[in-house]
C-alpha positions as CSV (number, residue, x, y, z in Angstrom):
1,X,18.4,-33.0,-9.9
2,X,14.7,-32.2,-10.3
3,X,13.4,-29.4,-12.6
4,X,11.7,-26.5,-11.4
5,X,8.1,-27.9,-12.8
6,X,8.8,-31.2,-10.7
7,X,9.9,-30.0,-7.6
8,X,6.6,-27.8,-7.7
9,X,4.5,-31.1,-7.7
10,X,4.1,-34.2,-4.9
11,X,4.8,-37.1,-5.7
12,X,1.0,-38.2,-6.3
13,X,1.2,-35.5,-9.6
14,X,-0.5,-32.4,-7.3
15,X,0.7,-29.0,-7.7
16,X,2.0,-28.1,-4.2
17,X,0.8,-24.5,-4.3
18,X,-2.6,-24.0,-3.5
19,X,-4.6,-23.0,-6.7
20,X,-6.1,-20.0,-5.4
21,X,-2.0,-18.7,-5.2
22,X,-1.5,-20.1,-8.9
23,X,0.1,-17.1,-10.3
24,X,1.1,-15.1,-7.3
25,X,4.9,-16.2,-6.9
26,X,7.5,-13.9,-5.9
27,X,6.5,-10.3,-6.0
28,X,7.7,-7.8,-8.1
29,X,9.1,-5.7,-5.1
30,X,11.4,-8.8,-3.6
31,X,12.3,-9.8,-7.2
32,X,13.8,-6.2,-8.5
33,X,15.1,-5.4,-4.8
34,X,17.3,-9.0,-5.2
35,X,18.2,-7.9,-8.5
36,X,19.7,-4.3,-7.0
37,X,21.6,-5.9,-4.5
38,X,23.1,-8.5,-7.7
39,X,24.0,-5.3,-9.7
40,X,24.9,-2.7,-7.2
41,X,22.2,-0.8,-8.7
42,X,20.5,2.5,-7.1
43,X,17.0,1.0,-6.0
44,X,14.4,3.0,-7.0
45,X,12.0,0.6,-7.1
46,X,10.3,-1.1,-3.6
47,X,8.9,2.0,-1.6
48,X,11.3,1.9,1.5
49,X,13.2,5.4,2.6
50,X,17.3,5.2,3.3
51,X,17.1,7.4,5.8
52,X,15.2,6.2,9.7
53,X,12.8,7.9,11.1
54,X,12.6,10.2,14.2
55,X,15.5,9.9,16.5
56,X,13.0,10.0,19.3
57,X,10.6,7.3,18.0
58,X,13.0,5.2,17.9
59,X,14.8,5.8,21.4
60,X,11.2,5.4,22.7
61,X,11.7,1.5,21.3
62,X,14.9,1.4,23.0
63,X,13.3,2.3,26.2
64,X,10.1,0.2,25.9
65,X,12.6,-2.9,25.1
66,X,15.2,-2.2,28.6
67,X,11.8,-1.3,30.3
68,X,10.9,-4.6,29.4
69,X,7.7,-3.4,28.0
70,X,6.6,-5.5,24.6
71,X,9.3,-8.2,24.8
72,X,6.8,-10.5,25.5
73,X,3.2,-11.1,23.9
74,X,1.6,-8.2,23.8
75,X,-2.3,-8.2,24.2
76,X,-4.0,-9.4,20.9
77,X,-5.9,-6.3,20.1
78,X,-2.7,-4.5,20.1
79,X,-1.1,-2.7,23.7
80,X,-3.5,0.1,25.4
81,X,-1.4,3.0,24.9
82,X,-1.2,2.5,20.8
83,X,-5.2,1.8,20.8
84,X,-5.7,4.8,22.8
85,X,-3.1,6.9,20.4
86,X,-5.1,5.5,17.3
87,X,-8.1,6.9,18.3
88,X,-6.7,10.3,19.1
89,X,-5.3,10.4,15.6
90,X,-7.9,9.6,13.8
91,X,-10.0,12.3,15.8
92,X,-7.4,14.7,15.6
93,X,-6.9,14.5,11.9
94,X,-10.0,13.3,10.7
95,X,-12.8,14.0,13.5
96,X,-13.7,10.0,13.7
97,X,-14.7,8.7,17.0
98,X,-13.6,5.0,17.3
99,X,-13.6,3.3,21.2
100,X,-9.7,2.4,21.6
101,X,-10.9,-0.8,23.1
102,X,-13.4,-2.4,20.6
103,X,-13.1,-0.5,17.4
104,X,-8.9,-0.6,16.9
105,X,-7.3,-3.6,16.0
106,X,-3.3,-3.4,15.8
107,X,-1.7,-5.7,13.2
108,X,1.6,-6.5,11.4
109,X,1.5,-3.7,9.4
110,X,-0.9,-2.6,6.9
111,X,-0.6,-5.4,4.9
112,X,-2.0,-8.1,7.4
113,X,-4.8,-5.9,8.2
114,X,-5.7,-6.4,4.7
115,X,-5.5,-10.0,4.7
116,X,-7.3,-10.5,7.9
117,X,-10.0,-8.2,6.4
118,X,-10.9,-9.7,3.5
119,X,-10.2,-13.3,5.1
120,X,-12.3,-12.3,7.5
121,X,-15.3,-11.0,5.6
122,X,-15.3,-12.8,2.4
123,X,-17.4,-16.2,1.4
124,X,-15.9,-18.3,-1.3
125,X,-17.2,-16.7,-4.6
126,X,-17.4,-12.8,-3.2
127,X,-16.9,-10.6,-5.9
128,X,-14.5,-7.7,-4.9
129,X,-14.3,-4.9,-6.9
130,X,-11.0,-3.1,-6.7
131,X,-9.2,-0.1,-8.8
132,X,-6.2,-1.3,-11.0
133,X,-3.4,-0.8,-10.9
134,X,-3.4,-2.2,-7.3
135,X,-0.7,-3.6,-4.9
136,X,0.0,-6.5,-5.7
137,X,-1.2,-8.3,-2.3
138,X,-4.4,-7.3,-2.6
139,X,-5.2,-9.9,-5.6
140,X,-3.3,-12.2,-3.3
141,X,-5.2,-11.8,-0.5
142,X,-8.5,-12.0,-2.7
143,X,-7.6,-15.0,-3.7
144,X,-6.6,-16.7,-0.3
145,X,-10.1,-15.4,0.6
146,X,-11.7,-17.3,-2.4
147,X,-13.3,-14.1,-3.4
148,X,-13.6,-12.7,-7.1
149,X,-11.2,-10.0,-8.2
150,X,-12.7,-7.5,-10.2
151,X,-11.3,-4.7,-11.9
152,X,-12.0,-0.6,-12.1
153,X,-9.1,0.6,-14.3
154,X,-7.7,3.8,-13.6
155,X,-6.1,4.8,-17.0
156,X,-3.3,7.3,-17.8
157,X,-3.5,10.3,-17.7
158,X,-5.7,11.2,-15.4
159,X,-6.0,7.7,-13.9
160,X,-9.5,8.6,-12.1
161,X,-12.1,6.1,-11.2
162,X,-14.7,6.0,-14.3
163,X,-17.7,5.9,-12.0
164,X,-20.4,4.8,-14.1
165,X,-18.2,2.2,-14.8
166,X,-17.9,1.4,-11.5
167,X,-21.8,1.4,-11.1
168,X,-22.1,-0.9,-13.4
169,X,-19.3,-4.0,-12.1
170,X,-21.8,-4.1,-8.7
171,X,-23.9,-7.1,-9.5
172,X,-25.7,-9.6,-6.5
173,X,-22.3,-11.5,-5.9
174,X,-20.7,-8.1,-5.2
175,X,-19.7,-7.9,-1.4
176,X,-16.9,-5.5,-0.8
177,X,-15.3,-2.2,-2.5
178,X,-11.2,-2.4,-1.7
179,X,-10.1,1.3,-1.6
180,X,-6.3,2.9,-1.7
181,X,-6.4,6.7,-1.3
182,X,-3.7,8.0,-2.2
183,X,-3.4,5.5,-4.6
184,X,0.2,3.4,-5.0
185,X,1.3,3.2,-7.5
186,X,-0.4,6.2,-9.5
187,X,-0.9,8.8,-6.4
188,X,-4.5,9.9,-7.5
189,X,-5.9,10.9,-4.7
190,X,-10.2,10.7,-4.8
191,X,-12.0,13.7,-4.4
192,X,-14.8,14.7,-2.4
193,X,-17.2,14.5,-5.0
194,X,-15.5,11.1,-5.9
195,X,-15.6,9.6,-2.2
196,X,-19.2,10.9,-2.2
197,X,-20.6,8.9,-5.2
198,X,-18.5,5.8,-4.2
199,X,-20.4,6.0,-0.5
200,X,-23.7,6.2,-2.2
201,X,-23.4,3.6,-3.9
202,X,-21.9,1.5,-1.4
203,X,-24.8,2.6,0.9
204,X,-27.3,1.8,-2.1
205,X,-25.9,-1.7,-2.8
206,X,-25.2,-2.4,1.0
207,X,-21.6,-3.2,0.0
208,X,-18.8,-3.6,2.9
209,X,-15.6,-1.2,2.2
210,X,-12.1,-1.7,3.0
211,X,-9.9,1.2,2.6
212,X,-6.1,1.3,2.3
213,X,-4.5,4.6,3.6
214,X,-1.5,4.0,4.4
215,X,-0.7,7.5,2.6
216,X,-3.0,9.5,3.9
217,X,0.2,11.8,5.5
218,X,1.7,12.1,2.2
219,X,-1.0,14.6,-0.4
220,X,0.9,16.8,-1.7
221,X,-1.9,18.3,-4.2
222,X,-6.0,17.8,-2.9
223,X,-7.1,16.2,0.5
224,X,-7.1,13.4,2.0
225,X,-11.0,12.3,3.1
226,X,-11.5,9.1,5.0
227,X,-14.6,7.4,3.5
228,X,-15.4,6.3,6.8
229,X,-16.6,10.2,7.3
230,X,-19.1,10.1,4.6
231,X,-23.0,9.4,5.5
232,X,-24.0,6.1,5.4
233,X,-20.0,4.9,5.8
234,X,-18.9,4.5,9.6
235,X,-20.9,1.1,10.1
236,X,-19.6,-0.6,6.8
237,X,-16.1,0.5,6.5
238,X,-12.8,-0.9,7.7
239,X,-10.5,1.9,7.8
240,X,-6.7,0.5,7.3
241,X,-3.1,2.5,7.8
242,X,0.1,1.9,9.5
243,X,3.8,3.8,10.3
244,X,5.6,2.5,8.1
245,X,5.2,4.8,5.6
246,X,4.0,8.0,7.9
247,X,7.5,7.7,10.2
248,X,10.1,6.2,7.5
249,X,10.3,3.0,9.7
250,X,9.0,0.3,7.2
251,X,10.7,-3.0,8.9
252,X,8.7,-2.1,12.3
253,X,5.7,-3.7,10.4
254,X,3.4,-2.1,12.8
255,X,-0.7,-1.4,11.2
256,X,-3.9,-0.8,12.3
257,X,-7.8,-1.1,11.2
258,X,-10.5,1.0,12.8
259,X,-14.0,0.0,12.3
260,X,-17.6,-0.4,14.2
261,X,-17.3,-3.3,17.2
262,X,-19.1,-5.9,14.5
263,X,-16.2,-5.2,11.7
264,X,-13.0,-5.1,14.5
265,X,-14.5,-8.1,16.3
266,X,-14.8,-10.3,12.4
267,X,-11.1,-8.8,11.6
268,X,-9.8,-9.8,14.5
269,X,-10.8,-13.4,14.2
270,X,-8.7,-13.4,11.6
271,X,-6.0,-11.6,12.4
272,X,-5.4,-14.0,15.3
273,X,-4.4,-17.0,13.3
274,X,-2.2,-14.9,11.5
275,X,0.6,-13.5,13.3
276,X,-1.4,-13.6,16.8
277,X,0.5,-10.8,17.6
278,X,3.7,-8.6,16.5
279,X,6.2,-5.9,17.3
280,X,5.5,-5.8,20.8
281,X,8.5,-2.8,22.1
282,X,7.5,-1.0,18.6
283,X,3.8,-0.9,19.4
284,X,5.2,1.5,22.6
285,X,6.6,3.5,20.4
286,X,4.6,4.2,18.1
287,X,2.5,5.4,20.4
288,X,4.6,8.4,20.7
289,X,5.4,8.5,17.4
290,X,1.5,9.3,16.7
291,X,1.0,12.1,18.8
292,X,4.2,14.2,17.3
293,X,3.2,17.7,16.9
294,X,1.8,18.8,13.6
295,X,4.9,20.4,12.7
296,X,6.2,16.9,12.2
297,X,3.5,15.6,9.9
298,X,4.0,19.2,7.9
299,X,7.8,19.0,7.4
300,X,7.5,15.1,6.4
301,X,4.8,16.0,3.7
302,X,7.0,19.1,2.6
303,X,10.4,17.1,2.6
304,X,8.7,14.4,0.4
305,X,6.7,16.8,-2.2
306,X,10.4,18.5,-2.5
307,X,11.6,14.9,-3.6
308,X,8.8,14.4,-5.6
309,X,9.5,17.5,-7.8
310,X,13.3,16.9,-8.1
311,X,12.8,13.2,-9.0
312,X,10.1,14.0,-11.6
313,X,11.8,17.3,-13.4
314,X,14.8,14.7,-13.3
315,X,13.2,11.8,-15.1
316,X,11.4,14.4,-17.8
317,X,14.9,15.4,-18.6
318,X,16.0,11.9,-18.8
319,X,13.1,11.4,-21.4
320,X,10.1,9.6,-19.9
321,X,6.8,10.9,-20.0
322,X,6.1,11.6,-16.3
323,X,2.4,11.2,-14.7
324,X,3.1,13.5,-11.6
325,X,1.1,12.2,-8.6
326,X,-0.8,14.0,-6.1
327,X,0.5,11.4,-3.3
328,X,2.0,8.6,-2.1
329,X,5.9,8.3,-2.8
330,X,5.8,7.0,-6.3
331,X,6.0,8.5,-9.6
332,X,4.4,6.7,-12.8
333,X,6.1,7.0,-16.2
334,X,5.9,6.2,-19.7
335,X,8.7,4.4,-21.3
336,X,7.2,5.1,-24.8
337,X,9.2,8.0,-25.8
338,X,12.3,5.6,-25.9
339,X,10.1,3.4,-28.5
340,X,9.7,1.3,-25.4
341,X,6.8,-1.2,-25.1
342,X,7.2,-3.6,-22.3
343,X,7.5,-2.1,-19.2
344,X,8.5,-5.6,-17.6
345,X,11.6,-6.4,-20.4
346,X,12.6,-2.7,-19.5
347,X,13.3,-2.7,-15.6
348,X,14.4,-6.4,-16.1
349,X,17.1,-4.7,-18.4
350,X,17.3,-1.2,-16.3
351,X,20.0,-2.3,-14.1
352,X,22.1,-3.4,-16.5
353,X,21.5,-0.4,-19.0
354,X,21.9,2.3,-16.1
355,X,22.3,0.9,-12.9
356,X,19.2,1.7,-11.7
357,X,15.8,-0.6,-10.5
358,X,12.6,0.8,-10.8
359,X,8.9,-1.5,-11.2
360,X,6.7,-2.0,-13.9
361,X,3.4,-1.1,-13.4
362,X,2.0,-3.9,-16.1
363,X,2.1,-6.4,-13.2
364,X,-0.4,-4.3,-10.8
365,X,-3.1,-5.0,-14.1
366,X,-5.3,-7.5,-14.8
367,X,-5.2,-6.0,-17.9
368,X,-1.8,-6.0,-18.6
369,X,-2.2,-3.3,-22.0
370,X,-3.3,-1.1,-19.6
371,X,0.2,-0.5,-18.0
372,X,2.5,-2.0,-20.3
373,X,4.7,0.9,-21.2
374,X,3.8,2.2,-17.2
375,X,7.5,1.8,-14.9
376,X,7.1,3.2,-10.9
377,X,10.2,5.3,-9.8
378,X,10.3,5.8,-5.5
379,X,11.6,9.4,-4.4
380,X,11.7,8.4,-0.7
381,X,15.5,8.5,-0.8
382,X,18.0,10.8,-0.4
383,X,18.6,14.2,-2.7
384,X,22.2,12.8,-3.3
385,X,20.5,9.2,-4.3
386,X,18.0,10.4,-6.7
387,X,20.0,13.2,-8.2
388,X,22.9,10.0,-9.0
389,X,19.8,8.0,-10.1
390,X,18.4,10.6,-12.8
391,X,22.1,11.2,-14.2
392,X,22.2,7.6,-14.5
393,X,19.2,7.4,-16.5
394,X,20.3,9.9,-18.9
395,X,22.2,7.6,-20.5
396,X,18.8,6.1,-21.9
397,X,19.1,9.0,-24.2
398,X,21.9,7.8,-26.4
């Protein structure tokens, strides 16, 4: 039987993974989800809910899929009636105008509009500059791209963009800023005065911007500001999200990018070769799903800062030192009380120790000190889940 290391190579001696992916195996969140389900352990780690979303989001998928609308291909752009819902949202909440028909592009979730993106609008050699800690398939998709990743870290406590720093990474090869506000996995969430300086500068250096908010629902402290809305920003941003996170139905895989006609028409290129097209009954439905009342949005927010506080007063008690984010659904911590060094060797060990999976946040780093001692907890579950998770944990303390 071959090795690992040989079955990795042809026959002529040649790796068989492309070197741009050299590195990028399995990712953290498959890994430690594979390693709840061999344990039984409570999974705290990958940022899915256990509960579904709205009962009447997802009858309205159940009716688009006997109404036969979606089971086949749906146009590539994405169906009419999610375009058009797009749009309204993003006036509603954010007072952007985008033309349903040319400046929305629907895609297999957040994450391929990403890809598509920065496949789309990078040359080989682009340097991209991007905060750190970051999700782990932007440096993926960076490298597919054959652009440069470079790093802005954000460093505990505070973890805020150090933005003379960030001045001074833009050099001639620079082509694109990659934004997440609300940040995964610290939950800063950039100010105004933050955005502002960020759009200047992009404006100044004639730099492209892709920004991830797929948390833009979920602030719990601050607001959430589209860059798009600052001056200078409509023409060169692509503005990303999806409902996966917004409507607790993560497996629908259904995203979207808004952007000027240029941007949608170069992500879409893209895009097509990707998945062509996805979640055709889904797209129907989330449709509907976007134009819930406000009172929806409000309750979700509220239900999740609730979490928030009862998963973080739990894990203080338990011991770790807890960076309490101002969005997303993660919580950072600091394994260092425990005399605990390697974040990694820890939530290998977690599920074992306690019966409980969480992520380290080393492997979001290029600069793996950074985050070393840094492990990500989830609160999207239920009260019951997280308040067996923290008295699990507590046996950390001896």
């Amino acid at each position: 039987m071959k090795n690992a290391d040989e079955a990795a190579h042809a026959p002529g001696g040649r790796p068989l993974l492309n070197r741009r992916l050299d590195g990028h195996g399995t990712t953290i969140f498959a890994e430690m989800s594979a390693l709840a389900v061999a344990t039984g352990a409570i999974n705290l780690g990958q940022g899915f809910p256990d509960t579904d979303g709205p009962e009447q989001v997802r009858e309205a998928a159940v009716r688009a899929i006997r109404e036969g609308r979606g089971n086949q291909y749906p146009p590539g752009p994405g169906v009419p009636e999610l375009r058009h819902a797009i749009s309204e949202h993003q006036r509603r909440f954010h007072g952007l105008e985008f033309d349903p028909d040319t400046e929305v592009l629907v895609t297999a979730g957040a994450t391929e509009a990403i890809a598509a993106a920065l496949l789309a609008l990078l040359e080989p050699g682009d340097e991209v500059i991007a905060f750190e800690p970051f999700y782990d398939s932007y440096a993926a998709c960076i490298a597919m791209a054959g652009g440069v990743r470079v790093p802005l870290t954000l460093r505990a406590p505070g973890f805020r963009p150090d933005l003379d720093r960030l001045r001074a990474l833009v050099t001639p090869r620079t082509r694109l800023l990659l934004l997440n506000t609300p940040h995964n996995p610290t939950g800063t969430v950039l100010t105004r005065e933050e955005l502002a300086a960020i759009a200047e500068l992009a404006v100044e250096r004639d730099l492209l911007v892709v920004t991830d908010e797929v948390y833009e629902h979920l602030v719990f402290e601050g607001e959430h500001l589209p860059i798009a809305a600052f001056p200078g920003m409509r023409e060169r941003t692509v503005t990303i999200s999806s409902a996966g996170k917004t409507f607790s139905l993560t497996g629908w895989k259904v995203g979207w990018a808004t952007a000027p006609a240029p941007l949608v028409a170069a992500v879409r290129t893209a895009k097509q070769y990707l998945t062509y097209v996805s979640a055709g009954p889904f797209q129907y439905a989330i449709a509907e799903a976007l134009r819930l009342p406000d009172a929806h949005y409000e309750g979700f927010r509220a239900d999740l800062r609730r979490k928030r506080d009862l998963l973080a007063d739990g894990l203080r008690t338990a011991g770790f030192e807890v960076h309490l984010p101002q969005g997303t659904y993660f919580i950072t911590t600091d394994i260092a009380p425990f005399g605990e060094k390697d974040a990694y060797a820890f939530c290998r060990a977690l599920p074992e120790r306690c019966g409980v999976v969480a992520v380290p946040n080393s492997v979001f780093y290029d600069d793996p000190d950074a985050g070393r001692s840094q492990v990500r907890f989830t609160f999207c579950k239920k009260d019951e889940v997280l308040a067996e998770a923290v008295q699990r944990l507590k046996r950390l303390r001896g």
